[in-house]
N, C-alpha and C positions, 0 to 999 in steps of 0.2 A: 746588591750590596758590594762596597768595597772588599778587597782579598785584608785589607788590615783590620776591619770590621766583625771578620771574621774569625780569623786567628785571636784578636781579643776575648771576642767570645767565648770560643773553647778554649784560651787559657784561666777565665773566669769561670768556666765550667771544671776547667780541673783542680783553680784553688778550692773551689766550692768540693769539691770530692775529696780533699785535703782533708780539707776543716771539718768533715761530714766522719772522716774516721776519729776526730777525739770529740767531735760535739757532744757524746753520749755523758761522757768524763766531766764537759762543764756543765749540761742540764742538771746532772744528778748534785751539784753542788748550787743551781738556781743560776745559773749564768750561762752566755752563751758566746758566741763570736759573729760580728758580719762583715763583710766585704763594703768600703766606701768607695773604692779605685783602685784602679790597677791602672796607671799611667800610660803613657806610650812609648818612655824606656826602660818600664817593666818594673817601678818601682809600685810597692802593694801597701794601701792604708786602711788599717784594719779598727774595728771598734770593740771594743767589749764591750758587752750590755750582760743586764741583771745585775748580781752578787760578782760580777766577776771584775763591772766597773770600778769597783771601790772596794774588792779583797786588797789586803796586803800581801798575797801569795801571788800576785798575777804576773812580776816580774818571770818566777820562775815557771809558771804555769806557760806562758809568754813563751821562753829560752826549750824548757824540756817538751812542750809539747805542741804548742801552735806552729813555731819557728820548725822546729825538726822537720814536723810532718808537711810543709808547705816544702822545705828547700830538700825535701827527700822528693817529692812526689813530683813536683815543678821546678828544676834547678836552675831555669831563665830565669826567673825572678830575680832581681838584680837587690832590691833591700825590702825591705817588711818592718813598718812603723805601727805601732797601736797611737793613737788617738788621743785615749784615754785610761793610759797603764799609772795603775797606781805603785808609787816604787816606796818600799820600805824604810 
């Protein structure tokens, strides 16, 4: 395997550890988050699925808690887009 093959890897292995500390937060509300891409100038597109596709809270759910914990945990990450954010 290529060395960029790799490094993507484990940086999709640590937004996934990101996302693994609030997932608890959106399962218990019926929703969740996944990972579609992580580019190769490190921009992240993310999905919401269940309850959390179509809340009208998800903007902020989105800002205080997906966004925080990805640009705390992984600060290469250059933007983080949802998909399918519903905005109020």
């Amino acid at each position: 395997m290529s060395q960029t093959k790799t490094q993507k890897t484990t940086l999709n292995e640590r937004v996934e550890a990101a996302l693994d500390n609030i997932r608890p937060y959106l399962i218990m509300d019926g929703g969740n988050v996944k990972i579609l891409e992580i580019t190769g100038d490190k921009n992240l597109k993310l999905e919401f699925v269940g309850n959390c596709g179509s809340c009208p809270m998800s903007t902020m759910t989105f800002k205080a808690g997906v966004e925080e914990a990805i640009k705390k945990s992984v600060p290469e990450i250059e933007s983080i887009e949802v998909i399918n954010m519903t905005t109020a």
